[in-house]
N, C-alpha and C positions, 0 to 999 in steps of 0.2 A: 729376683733382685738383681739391679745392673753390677756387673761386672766392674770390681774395683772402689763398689760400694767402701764406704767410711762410716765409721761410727755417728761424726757428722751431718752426712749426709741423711740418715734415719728417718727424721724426720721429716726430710723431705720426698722420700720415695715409700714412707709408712706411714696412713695416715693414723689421727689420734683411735680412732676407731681398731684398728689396725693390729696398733701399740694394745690397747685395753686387752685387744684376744690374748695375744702371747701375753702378756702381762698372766692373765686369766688364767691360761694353761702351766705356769710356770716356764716359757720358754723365751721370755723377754730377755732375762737377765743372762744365762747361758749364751745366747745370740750375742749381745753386745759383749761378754767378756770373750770367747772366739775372737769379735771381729780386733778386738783389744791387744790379743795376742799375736795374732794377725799381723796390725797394723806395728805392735811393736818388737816385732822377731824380724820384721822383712829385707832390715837391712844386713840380717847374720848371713855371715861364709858359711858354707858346707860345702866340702868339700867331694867329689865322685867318688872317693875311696871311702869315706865314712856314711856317705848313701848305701854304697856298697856291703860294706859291714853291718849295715843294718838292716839291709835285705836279708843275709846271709845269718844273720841274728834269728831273725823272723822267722826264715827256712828252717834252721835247723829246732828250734821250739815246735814246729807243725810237725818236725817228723822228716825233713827233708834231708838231701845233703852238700848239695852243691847249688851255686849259683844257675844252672842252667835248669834247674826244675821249678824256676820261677816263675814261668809260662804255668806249668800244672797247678804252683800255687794260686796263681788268680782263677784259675776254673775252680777248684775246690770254694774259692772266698765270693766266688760269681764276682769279683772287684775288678778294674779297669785297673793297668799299672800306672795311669794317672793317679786314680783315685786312690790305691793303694800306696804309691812312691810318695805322693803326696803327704799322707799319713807319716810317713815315716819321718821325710822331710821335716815336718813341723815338729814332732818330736825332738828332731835334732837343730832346729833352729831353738827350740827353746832352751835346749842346752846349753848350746853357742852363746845365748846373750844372757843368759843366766852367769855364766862363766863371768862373761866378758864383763857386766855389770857390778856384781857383787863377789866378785874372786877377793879385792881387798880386804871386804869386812866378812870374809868366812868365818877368820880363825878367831874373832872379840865374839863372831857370832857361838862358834865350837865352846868357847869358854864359857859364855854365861850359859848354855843350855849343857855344859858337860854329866853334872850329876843326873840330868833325867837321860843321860845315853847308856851311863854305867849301865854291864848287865851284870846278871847274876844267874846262877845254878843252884837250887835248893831242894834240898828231901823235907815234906811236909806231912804230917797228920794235923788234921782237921776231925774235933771231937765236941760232942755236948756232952761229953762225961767229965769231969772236975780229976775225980780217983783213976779212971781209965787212962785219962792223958798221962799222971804221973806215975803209972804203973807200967806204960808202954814207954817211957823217957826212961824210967831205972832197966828195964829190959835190952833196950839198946845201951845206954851207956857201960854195961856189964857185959856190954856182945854176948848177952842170952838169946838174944833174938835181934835181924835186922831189919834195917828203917822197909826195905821193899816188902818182905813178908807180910809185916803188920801193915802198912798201907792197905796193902790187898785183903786184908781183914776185918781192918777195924778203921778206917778211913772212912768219913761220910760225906766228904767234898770229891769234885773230880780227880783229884791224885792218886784217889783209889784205881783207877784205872791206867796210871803212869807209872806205878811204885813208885807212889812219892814223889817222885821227880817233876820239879816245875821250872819251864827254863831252858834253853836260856832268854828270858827277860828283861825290859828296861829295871832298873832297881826300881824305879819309883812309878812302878806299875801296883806294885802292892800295898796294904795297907798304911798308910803314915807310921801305925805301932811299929807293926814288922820291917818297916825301912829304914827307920830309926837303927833296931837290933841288929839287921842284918848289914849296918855301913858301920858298925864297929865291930863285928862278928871277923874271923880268921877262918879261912877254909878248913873243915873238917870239927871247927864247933860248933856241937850240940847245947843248944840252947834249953833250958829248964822251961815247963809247960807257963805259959801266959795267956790272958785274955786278951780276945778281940773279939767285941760284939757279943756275940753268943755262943763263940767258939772258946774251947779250947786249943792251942796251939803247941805242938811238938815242930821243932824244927832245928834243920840241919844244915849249916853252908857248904854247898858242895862246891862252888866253883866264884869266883867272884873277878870279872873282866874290866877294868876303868877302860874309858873309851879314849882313843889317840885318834889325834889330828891327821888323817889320811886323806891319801890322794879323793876317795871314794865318798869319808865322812865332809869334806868339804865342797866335794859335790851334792851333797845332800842339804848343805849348808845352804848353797846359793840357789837351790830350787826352792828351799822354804822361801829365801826371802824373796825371790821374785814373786811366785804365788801372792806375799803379802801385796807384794806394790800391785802384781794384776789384778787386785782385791779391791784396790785404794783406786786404781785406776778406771775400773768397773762401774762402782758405785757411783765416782764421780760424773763418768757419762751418763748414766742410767738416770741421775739427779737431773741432768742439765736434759738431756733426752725428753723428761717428763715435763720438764719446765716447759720447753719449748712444745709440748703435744699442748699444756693445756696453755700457753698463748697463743697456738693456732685455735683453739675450739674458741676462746673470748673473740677472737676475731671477727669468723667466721658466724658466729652467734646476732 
């Protein structure tokens, strides 16, 4: 593909034929959200020090320690430090206009999504016994016995192999029932056994975290919503892309 290729231009350097393979393979759409992101990062700064830093990010994740075994790192990746710096680059271009774009509407973004961020720490037993569950819930509650032991015992979901312990998770990763209990629940109450599905449920709040507006969570903020727009952005070419493969084929025809 020519150098400097556009989204645009697609269709004129792929013919409809072309288009149908990658279509075919799943690779159409991939292609054009790249060139998407591509065409709409191009105008971000980055600056050589934070190129730098994400060399030196890179490096030390592979095991490395210094900038100067950067050379060793591309023999290990067989990658070219175009190819590679490159990578890096675009990662942090997407940053850059992620930031620069949506920094204003982080924090209405933080607010409406706050309750699915909360986390939470919990000791759970998961039981199809009715009496079991309430006989392991007065055992704990009397400290005759603790939530880890009997996990390891008598648990028949995977927290038998955690003692219990599930977490830290979004709150609203779990059941609706249990989300409910556990956002009016206080750390260190033990909840009375209840149904969910087919379970019995013993449970415990061990730790309960609401999520604050950070430097970090409103960088997470502006990647979602970028994502949406290169979503929005995507489709829209991929639409127009298509349009125009098949009024080349009526043409041509």
């Amino acid at each position: 593909m020519e150098t400097g290729t556009t989204v645009q231009d697609l269709s004129r350097v792929i013919s409809p034929e072309g288009q149908q393979l990658l279509q075919h393979h799943n690779l159409l759409r991939p292609l054009i959200e790249k060139m998407v992101i591509d065409e709409t990062t191009a105008a971000a700064v980055v600056s050589d020090e934070k190129l730098a830093e994400a060399r030196l990010g890179l490096l030390k994740r592979r095991g490395y320690t210094s900038l100067e075994q950067w050379s060793d790192l591309l023999t290990e990746l067989g990658k070219s430090d175009d190819d590679l710096s490159g990578q890096l680059l675009r990662t942090l271009r997407v940053s850059a206009m992620a930031r620069e774009k949506f920094a204003p509407k982080a924090e209405a973004r933080f607010l409406e999504r706050k309750n699915e961020l909360d986390q939470v720490v919990y000791s759970l037993l998961r039981l199809s016994n009715r009496f079991l569950a309430r006989e392991l819930y007065l055992q704990i509650e009397s400290g005759e016995a603790n939530f880890a032991d009997l996990a390891g015992r008598h648990a028949e979901g995977p927290e038998r192999n955690t003692n219990g312990i599930v977490g830290p998770v979004p709150l609203t990763q779990a059941h609706p029932i249990l989300v409910e209990k556990l956002r009016v629940a206080k750390p260190g109450d033990l909840l009375e056994p209840f149904k969910v599905s087919d379970w019995w449920l013993v449970v415990r709040l061990e730790r309960y975290s609401p999520s604050t507006f950070t430097d970090e969570v409103s960088d997470a903020m502006c990647k979602e919503m970028f994502d949406a727009w290169i979503n929005e952005l995507t489709a829209s070419s991929l639409s127009r892309l298509q349009g125009d493969g098949s009024d080349a084929s009526e043409q041509t025809s």
